[in-house]
C-alpha angles and dihedrals in degrees: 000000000000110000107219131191109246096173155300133249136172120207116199123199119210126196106240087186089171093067094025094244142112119231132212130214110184114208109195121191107061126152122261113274102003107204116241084252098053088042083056105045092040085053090048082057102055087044097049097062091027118101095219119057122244126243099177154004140203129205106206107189115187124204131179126218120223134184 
């Protein structure tokens, strides 16, 4: 079997303290194999023009198998 990249999404939670809750914003689209420093910065980035602050973030990466 051949291992083959699909692709890549991070999902970032954010704290909504004020309904007790964590909310998640999907961005679809990131390069194969991200490395731990690009996922950071990239989540700084969101944090830094969102209005709730995050607490964590996935990285979800899809491959397909072929013959």
């Amino acid at each position: 079997m051949h291992k083959e990249w699909k692709e890549s999404k991070i999902g970032i939670y954010f704290e909504d303290a004020e309904n007790e809750k964590s909310v998640r914003r999907s961005f679809n689209g990131v390069i194969q194999s991200p490395t731990d420093e690009q996922v950071t910065q990239f989540t700084e980035a969101i944090d830094a023009v969102s209005d709730l602050p995050s607490s964590h973030t996935i990285l979800v990466e899809e491959y397909r198998y072929n013959d």
